[in-house]
PDB file with one MODEL, atoms N, CA, C and O in Angstrom:
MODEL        1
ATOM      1  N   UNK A   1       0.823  -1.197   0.000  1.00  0.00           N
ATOM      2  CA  UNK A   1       0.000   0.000   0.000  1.00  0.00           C
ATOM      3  C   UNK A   1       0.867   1.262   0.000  1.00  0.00           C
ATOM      4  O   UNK A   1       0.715   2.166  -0.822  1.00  0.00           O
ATOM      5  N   UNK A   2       1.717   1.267   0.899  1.00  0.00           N
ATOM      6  CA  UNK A   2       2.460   2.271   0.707  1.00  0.00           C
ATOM      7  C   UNK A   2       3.455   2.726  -0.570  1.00  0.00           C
ATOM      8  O   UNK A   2       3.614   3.850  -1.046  1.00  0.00           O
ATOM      9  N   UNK A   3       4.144   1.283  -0.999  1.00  0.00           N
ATOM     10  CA  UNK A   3       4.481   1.718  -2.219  1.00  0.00           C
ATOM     11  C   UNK A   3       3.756   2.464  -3.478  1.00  0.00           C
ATOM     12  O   UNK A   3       4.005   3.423  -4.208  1.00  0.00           O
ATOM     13  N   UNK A   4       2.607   1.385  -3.313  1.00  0.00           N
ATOM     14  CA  UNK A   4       1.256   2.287  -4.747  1.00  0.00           C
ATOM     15  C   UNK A   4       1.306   3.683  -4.008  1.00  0.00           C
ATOM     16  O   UNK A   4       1.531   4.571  -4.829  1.00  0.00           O
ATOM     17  N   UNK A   5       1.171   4.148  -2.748  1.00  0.00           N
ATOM     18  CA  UNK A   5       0.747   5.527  -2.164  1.00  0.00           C
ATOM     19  C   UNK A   5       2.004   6.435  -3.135  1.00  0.00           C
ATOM     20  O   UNK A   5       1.753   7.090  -4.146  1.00  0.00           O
ATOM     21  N   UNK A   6       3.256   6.265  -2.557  1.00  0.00           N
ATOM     22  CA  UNK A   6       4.631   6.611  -3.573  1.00  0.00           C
ATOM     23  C   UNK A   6       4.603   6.757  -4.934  1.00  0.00           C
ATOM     24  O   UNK A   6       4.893   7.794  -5.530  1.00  0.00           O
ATOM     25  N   UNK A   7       4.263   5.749  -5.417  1.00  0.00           N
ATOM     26  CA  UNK A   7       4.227   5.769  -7.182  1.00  0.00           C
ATOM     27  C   UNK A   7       3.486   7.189  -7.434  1.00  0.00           C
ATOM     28  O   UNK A   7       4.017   8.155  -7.982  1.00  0.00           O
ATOM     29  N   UNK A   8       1.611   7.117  -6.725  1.00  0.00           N
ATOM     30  CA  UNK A   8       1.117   7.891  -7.107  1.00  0.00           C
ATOM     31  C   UNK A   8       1.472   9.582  -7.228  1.00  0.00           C
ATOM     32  O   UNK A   8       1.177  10.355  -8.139  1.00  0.00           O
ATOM     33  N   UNK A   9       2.094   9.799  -6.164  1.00  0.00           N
ATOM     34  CA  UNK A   9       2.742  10.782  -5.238  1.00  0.00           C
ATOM     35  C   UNK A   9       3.913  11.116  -6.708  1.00  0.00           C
ATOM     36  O   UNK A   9       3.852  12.161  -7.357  1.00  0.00           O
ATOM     37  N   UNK A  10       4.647  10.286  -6.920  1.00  0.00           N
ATOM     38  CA  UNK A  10       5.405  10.244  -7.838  1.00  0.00           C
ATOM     39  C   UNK A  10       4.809  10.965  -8.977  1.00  0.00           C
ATOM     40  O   UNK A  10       5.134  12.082  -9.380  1.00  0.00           O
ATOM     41  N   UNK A  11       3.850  10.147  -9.466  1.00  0.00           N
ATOM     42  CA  UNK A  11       3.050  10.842 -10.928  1.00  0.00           C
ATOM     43  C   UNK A  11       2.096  11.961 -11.355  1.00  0.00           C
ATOM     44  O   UNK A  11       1.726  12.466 -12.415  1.00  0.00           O
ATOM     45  N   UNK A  12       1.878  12.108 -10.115  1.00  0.00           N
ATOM     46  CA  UNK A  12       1.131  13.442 -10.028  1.00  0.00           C
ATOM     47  C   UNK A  12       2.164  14.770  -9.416  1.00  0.00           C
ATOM     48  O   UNK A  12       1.768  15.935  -9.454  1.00  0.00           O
ATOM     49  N   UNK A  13       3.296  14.446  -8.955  1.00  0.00           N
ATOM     50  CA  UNK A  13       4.388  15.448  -8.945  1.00  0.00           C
ATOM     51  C   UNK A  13       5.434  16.019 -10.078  1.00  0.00           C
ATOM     52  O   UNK A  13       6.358  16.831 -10.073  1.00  0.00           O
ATOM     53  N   UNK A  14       4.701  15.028 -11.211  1.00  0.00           N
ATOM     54  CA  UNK A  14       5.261  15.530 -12.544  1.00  0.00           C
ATOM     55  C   UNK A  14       4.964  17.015 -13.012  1.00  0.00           C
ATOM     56  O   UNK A  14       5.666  18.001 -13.236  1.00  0.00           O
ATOM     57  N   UNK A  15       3.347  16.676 -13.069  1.00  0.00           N
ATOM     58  CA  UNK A  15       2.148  18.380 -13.634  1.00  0.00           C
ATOM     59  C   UNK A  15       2.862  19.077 -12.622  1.00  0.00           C
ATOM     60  O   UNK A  15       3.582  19.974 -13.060  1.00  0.00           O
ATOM     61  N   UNK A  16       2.864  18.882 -11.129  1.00  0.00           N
ATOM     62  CA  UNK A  16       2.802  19.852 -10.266  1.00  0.00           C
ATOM     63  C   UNK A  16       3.865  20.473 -10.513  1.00  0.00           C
ATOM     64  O   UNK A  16       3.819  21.624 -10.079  1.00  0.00           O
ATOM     65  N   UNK A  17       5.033  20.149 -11.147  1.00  0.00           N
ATOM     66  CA  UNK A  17       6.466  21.337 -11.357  1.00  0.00           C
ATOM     67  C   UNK A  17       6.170  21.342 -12.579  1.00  0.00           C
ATOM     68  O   UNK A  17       7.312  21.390 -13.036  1.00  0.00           O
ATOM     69  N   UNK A  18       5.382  21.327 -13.626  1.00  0.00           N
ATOM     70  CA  UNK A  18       5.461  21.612 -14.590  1.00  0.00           C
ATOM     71  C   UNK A  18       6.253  20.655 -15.982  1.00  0.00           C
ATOM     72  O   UNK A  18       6.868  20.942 -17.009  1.00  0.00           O
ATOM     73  N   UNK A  19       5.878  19.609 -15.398  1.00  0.00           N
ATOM     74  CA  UNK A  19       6.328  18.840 -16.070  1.00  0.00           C
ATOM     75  C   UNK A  19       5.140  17.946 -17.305  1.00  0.00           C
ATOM     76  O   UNK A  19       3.979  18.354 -17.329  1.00  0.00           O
ATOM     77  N   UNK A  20       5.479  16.965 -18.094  1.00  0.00           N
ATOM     78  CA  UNK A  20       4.230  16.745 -18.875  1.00  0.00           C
ATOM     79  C   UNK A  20       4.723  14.993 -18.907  1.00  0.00           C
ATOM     80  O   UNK A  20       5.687  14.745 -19.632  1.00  0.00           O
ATOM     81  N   UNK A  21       3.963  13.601 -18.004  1.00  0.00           N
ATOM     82  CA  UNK A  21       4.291  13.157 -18.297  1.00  0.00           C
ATOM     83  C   UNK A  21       4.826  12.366 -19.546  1.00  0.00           C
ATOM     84  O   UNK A  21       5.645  11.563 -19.098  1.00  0.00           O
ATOM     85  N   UNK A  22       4.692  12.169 -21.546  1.00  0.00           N
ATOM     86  CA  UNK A  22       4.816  11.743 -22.228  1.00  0.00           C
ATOM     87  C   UNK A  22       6.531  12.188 -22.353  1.00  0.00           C
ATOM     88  O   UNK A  22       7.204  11.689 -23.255  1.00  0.00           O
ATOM     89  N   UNK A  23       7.091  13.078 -21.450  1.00  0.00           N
ATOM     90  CA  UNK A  23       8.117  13.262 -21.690  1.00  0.00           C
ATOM     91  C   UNK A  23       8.696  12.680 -20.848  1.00  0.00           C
ATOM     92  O   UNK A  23       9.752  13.205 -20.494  1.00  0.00           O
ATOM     93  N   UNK A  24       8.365  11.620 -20.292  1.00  0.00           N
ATOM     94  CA  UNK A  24       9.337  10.850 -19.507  1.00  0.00           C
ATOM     95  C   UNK A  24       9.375   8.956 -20.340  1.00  0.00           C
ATOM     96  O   UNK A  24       9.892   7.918 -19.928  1.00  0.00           O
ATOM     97  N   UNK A  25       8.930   9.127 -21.038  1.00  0.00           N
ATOM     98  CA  UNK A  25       9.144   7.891 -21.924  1.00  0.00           C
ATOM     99  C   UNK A  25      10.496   7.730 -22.394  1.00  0.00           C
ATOM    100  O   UNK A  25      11.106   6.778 -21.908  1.00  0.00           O
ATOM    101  N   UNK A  26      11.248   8.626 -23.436  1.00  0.00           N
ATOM    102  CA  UNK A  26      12.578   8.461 -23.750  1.00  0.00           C
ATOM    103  C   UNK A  26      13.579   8.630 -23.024  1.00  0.00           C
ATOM    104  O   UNK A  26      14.723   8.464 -23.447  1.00  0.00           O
ATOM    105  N   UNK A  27      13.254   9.045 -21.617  1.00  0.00           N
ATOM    106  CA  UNK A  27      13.885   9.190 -20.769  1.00  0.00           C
ATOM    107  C   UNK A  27      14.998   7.958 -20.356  1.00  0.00           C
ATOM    108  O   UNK A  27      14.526   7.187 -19.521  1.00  0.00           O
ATOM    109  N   UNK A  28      16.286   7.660 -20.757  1.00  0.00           N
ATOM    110  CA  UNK A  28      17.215   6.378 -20.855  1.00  0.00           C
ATOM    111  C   UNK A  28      18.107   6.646 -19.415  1.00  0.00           C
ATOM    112  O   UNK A  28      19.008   7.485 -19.375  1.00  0.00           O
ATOM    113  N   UNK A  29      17.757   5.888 -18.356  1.00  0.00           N
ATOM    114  CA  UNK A  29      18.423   5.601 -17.317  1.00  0.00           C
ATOM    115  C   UNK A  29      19.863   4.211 -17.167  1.00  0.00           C
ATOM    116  O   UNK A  29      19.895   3.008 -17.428  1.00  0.00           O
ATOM    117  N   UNK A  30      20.899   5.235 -16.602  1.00  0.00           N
ATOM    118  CA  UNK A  30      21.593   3.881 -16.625  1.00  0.00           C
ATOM    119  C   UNK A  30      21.424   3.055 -15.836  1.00  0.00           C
ATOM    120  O   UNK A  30      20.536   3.474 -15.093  1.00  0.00           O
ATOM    121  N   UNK A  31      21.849   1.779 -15.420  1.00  0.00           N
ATOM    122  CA  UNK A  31      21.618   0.765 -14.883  1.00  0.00           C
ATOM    123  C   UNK A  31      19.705   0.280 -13.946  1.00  0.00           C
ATOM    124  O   UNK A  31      19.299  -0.045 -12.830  1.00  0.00           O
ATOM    125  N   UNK A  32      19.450   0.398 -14.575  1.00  0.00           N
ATOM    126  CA  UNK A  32      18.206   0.649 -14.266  1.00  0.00           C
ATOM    127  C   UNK A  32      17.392  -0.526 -13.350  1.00  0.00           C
ATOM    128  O   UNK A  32      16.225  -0.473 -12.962  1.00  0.00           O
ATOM    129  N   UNK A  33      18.220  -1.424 -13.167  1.00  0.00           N
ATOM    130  CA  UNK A  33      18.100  -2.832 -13.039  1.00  0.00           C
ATOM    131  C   UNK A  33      18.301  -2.526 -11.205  1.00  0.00           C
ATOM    132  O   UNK A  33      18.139  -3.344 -10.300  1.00  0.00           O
ATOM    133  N   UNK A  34      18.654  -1.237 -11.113  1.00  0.00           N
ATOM    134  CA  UNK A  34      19.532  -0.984  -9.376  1.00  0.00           C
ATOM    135  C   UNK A  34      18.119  -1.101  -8.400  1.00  0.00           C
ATOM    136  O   UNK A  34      17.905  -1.929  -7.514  1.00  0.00           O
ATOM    137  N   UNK A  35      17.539  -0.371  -8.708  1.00  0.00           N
ATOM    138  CA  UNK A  35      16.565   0.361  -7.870  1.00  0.00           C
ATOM    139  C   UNK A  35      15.102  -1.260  -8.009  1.00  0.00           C
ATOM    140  O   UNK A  35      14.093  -1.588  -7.385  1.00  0.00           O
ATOM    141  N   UNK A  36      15.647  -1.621  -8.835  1.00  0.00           N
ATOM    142  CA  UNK A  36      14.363  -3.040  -8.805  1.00  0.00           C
ATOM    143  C   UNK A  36      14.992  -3.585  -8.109  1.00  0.00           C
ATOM    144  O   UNK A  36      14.357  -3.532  -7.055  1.00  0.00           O
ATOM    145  N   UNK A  37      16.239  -4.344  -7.862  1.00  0.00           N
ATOM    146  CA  UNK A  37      16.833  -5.249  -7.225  1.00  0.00           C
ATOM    147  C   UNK A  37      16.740  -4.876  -5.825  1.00  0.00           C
ATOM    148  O   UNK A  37      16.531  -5.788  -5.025  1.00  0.00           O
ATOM    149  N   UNK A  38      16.876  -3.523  -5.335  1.00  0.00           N
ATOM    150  CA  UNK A  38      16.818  -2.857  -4.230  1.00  0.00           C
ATOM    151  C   UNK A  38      15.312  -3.137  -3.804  1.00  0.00           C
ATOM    152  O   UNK A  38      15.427  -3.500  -2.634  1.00  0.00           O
ATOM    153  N   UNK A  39      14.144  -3.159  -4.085  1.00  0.00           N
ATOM    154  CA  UNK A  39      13.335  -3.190  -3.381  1.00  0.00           C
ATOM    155  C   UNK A  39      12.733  -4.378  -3.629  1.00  0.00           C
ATOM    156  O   UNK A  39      11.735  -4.611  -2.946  1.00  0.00           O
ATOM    157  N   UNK A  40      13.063  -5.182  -4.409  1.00  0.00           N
ATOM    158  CA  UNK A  40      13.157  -6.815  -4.649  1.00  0.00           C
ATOM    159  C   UNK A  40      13.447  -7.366  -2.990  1.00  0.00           C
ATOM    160  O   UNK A  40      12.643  -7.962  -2.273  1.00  0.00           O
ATOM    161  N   UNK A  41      14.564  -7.040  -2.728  1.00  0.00           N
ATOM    162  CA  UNK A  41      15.514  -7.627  -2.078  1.00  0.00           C
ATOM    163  C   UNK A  41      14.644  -7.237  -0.365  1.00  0.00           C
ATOM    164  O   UNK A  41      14.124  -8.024   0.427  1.00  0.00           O
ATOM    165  N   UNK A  42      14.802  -5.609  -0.291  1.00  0.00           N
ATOM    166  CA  UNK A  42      13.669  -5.103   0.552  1.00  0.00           C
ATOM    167  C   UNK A  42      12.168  -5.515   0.689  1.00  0.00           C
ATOM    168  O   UNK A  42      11.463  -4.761   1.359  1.00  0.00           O
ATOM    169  N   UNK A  43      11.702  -6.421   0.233  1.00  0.00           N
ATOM    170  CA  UNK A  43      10.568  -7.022   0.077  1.00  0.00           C
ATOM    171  C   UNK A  43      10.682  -8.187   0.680  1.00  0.00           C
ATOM    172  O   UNK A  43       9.956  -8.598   1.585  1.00  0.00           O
ATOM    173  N   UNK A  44      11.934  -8.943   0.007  1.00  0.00           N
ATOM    174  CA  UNK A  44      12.155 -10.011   0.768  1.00  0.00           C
ATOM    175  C   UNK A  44      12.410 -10.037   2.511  1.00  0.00           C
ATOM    176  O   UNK A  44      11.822 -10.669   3.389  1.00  0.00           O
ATOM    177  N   UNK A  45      13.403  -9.190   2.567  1.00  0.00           N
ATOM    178  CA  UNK A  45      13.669  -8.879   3.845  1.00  0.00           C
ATOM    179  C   UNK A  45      12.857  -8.522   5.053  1.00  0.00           C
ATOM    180  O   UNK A  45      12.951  -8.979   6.192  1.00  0.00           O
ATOM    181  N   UNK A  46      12.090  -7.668   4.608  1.00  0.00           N
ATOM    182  CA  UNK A  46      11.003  -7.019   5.644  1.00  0.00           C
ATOM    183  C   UNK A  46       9.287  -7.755   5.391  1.00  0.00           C
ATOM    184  O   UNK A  46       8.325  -7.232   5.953  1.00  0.00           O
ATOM    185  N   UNK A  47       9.190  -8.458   4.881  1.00  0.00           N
ATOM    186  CA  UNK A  47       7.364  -9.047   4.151  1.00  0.00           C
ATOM    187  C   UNK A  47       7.928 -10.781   4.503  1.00  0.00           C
ATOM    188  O   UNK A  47       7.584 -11.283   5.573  1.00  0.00           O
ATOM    189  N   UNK A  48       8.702 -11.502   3.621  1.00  0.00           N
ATOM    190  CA  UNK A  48       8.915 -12.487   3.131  1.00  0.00           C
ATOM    191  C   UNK A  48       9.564 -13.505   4.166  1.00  0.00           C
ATOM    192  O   UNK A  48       9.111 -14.559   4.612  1.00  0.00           O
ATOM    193  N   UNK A  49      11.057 -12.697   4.464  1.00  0.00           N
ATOM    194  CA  UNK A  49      11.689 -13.241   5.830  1.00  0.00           C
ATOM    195  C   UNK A  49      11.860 -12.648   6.811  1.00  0.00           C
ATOM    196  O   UNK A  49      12.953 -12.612   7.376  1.00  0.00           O
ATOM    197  N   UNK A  50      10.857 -12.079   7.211  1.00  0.00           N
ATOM    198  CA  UNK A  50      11.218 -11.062   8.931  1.00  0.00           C
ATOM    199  C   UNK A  50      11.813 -11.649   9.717  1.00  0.00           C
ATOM    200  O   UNK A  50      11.391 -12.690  10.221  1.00  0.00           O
ATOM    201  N   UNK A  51      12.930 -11.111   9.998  1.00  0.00           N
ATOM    202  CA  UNK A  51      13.368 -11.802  11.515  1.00  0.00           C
ATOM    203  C   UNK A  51      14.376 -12.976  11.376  1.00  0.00           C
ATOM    204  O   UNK A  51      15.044 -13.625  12.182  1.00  0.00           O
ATOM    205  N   UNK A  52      14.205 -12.988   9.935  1.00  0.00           N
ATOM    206  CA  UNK A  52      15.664 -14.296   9.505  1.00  0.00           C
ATOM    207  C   UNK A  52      17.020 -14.046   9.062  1.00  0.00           C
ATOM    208  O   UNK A  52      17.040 -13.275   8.102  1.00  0.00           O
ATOM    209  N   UNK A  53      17.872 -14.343   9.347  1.00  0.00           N
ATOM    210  CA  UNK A  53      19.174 -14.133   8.557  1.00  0.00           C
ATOM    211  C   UNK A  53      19.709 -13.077   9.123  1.00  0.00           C
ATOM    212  O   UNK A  53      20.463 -12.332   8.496  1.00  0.00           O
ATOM    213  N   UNK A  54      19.238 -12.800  10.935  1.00  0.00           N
ATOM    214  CA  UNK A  54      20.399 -12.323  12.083  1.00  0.00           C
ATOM    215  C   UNK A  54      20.767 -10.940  11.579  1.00  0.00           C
ATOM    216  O   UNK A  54      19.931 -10.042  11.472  1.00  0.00           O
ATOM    217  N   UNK A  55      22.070 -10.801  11.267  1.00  0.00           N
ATOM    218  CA  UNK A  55      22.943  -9.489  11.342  1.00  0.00           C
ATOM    219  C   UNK A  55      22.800  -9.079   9.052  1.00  0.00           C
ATOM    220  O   UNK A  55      22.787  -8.100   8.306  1.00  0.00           O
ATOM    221  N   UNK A  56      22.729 -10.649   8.944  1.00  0.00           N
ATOM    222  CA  UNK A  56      22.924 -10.396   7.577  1.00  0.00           C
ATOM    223  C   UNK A  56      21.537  -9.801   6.995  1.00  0.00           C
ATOM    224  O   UNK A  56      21.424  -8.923   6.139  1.00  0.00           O
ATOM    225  N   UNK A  57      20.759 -10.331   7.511  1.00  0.00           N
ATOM    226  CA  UNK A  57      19.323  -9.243   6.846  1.00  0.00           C
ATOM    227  C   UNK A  57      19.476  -7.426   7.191  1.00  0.00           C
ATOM    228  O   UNK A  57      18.946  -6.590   6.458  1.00  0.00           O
ATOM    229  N   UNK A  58      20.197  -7.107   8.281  1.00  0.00           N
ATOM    230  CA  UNK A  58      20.177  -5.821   8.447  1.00  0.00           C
ATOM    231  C   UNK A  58      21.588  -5.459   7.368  1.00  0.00           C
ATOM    232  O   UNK A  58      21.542  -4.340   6.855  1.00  0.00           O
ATOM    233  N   UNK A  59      22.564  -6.159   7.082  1.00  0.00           N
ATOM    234  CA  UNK A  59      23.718  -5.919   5.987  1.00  0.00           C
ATOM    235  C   UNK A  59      22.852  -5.574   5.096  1.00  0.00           C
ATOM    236  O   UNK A  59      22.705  -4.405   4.738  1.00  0.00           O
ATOM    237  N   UNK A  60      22.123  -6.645   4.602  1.00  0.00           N
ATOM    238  CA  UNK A  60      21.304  -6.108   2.977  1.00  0.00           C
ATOM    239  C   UNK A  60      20.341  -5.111   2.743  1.00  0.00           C
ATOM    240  O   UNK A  60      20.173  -4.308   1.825  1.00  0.00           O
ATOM    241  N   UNK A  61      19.815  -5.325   3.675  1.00  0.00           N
ATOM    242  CA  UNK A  61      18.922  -4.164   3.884  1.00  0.00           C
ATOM    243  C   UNK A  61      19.439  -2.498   3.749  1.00  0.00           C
ATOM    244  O   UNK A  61      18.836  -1.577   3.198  1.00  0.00           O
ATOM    245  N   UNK A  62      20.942  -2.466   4.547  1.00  0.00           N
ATOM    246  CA  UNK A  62      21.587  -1.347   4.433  1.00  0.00           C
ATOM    247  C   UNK A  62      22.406  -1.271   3.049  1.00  0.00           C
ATOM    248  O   UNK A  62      23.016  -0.203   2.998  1.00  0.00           O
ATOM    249  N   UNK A  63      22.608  -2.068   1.920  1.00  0.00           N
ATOM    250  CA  UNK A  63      23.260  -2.292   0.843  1.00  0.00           C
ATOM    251  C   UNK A  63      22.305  -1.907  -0.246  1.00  0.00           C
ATOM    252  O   UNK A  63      22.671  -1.431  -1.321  1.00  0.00           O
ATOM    253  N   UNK A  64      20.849  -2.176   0.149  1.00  0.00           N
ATOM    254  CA  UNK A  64      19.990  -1.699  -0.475  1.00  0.00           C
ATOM    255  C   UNK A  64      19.891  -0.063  -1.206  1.00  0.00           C
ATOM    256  O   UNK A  64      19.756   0.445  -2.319  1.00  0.00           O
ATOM    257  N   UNK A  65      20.035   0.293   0.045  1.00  0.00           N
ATOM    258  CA  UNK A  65      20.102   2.002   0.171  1.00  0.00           C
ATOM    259  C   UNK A  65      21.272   2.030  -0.790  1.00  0.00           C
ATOM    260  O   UNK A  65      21.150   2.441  -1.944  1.00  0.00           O
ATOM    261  N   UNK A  66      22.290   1.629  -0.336  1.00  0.00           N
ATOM    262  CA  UNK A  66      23.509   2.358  -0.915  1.00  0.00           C
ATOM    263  C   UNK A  66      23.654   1.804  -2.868  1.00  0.00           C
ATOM    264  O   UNK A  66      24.500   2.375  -3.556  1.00  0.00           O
ATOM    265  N   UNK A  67      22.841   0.820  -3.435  1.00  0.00           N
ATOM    266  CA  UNK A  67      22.320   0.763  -4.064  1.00  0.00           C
ATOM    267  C   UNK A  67      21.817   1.522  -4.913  1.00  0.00           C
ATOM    268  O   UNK A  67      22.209   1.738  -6.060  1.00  0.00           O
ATOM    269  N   UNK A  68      20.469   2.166  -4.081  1.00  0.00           N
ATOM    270  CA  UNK A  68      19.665   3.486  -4.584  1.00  0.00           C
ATOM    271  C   UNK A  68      20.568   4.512  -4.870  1.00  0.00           C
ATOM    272  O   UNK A  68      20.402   5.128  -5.923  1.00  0.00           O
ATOM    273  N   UNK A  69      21.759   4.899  -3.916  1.00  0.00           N
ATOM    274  CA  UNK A  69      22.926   5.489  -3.870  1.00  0.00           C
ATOM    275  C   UNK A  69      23.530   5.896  -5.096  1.00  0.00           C
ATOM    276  O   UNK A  69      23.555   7.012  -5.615  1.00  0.00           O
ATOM    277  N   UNK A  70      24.066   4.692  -5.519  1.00  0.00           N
ATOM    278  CA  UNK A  70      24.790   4.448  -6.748  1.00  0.00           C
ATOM    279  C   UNK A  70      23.566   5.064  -7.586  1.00  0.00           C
ATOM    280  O   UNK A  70      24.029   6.157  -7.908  1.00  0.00           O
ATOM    281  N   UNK A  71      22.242   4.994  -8.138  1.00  0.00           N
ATOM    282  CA  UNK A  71      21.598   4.736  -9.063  1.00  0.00           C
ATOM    283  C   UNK A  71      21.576   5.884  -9.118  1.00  0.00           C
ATOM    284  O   UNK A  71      22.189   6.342 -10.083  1.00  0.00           O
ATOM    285  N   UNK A  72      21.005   6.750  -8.319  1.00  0.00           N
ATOM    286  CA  UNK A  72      21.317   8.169  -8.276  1.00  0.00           C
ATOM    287  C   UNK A  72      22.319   8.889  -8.586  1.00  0.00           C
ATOM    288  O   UNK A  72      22.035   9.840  -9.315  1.00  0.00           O
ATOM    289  N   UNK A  73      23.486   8.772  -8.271  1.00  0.00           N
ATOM    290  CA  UNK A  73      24.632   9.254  -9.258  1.00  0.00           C
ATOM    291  C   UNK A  73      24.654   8.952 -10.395  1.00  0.00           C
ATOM    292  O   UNK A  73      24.434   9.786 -11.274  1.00  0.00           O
ATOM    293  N   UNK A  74      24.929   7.666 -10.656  1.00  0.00           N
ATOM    294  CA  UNK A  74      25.033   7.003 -12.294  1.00  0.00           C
ATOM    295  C   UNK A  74      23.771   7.942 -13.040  1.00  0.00           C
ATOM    296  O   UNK A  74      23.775   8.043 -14.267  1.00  0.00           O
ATOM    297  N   UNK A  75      22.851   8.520 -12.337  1.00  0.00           N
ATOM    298  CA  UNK A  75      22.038   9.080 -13.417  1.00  0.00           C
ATOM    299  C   UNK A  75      21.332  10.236 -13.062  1.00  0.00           C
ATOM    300  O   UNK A  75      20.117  10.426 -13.006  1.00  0.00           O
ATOM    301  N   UNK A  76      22.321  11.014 -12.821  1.00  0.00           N
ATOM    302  CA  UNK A  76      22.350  12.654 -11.727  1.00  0.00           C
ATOM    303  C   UNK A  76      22.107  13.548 -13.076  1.00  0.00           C
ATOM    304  O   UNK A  76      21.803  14.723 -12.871  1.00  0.00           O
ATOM    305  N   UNK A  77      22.185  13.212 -14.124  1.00  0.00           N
ATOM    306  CA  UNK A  77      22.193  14.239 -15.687  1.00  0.00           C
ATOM    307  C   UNK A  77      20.788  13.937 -15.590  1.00  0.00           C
ATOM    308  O   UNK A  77      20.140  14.725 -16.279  1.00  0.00           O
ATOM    309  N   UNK A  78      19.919  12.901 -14.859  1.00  0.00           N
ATOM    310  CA  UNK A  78      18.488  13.096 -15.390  1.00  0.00           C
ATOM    311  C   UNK A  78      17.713  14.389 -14.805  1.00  0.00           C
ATOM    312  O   UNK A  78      17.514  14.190 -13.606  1.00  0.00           O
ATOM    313  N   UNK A  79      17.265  15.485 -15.165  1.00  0.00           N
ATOM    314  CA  UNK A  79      16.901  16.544 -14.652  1.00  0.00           C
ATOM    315  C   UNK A  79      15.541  16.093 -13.756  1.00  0.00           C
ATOM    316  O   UNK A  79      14.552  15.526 -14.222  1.00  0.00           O
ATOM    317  N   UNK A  80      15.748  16.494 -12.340  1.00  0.00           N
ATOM    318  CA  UNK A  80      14.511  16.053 -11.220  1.00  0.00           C
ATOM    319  C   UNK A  80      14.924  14.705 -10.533  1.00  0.00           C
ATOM    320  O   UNK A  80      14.317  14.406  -9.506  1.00  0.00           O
ATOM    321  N   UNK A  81      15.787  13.960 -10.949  1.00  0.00           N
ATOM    322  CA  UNK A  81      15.859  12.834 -10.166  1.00  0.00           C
ATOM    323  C   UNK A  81      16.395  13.238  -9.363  1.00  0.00           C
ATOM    324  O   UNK A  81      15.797  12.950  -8.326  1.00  0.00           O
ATOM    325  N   UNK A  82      17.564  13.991  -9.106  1.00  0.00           N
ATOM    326  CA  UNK A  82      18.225  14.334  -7.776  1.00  0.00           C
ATOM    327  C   UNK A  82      17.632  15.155  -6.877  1.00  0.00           C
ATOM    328  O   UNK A  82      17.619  16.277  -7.383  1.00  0.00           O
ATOM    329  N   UNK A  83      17.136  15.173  -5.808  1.00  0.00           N
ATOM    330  CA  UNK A  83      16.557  16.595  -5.224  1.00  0.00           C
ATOM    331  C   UNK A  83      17.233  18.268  -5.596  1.00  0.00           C
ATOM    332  O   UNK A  83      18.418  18.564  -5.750  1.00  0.00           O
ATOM    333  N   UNK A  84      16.379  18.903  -5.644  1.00  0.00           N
ATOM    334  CA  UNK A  84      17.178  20.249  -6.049  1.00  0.00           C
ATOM    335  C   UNK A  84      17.876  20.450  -6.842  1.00  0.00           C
ATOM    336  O   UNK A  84      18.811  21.250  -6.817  1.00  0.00           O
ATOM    337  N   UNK A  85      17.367  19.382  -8.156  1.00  0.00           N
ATOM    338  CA  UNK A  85      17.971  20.038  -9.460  1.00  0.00           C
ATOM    339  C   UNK A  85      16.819  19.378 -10.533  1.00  0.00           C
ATOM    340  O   UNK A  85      16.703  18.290 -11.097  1.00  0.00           O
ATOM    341  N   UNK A  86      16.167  20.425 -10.505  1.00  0.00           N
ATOM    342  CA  UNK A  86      15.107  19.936 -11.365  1.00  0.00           C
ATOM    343  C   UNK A  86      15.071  20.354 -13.002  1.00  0.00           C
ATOM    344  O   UNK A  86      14.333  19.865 -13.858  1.00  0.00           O
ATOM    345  N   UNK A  87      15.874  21.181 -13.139  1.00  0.00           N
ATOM    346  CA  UNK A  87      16.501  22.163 -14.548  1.00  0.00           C
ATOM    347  C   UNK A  87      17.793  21.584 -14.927  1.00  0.00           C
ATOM    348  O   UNK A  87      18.669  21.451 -14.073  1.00  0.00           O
ATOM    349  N   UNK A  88      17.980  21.220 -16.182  1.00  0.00           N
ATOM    350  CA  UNK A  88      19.811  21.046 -16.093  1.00  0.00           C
ATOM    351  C   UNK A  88      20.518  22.487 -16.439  1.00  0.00           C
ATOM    352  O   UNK A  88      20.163  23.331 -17.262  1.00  0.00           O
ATOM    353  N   UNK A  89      21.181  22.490 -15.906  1.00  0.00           N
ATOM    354  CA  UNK A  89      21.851  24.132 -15.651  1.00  0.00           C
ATOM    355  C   UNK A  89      22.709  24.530 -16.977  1.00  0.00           C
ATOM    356  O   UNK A  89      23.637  23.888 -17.470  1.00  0.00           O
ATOM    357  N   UNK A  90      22.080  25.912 -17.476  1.00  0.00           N
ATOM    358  CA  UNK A  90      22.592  26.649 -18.412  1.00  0.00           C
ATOM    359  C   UNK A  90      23.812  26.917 -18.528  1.00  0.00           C
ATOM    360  O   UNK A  90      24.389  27.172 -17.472  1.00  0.00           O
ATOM    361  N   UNK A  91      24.392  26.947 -19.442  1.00  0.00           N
ATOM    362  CA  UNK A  91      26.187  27.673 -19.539  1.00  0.00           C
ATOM    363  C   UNK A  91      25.730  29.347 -19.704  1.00  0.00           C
ATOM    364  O   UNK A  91      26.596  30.216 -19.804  1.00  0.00           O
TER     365      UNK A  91
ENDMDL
END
């Protein structure tokens, strides 16, 4: 539930800065595969196996993030993905 709550939150914060979603179709992210595996994995961890796998479920769990981490840099040129840069900046 909360995730669908996010998505939505997500797609309706497009209009709200002025954005139009059909322009996020060609939009080419690198590794894009990061941020699924990340909450793949977070799904498992917190829904699937609560409470299993000791010290190592809180390792992955925190690898997760840093994950998202990476994905975010690797694709910091996308204008709005990073907080507080929603324009790519003029010369």
């Amino acid at each position: 539930m909360l995730i669908g709550t996010a998505l939505l939150a997500c797609i309706l914060s497009v209009p709200l800065i002025g954005g139009r979603l059909p322009r996020l179709g060609p939009l080419e992210f690198r590794h894009a595969w990061l941020p699924v595996a990340a909450l793949l994995a977070q799904v498992m961890i917190i829904s699937v196996l609560p409470g299993g796998g000791g010290g190592l479920s809180e390792g992955i769990h925190l690898a997760t993030y840093a994950a998202l981490g990476v994905f975010l840099v690797l694709n910091r040129h996308v204008p709005g993905l990073v907080p507080g840069r929603l324009r790519p900046a003029q010369a």
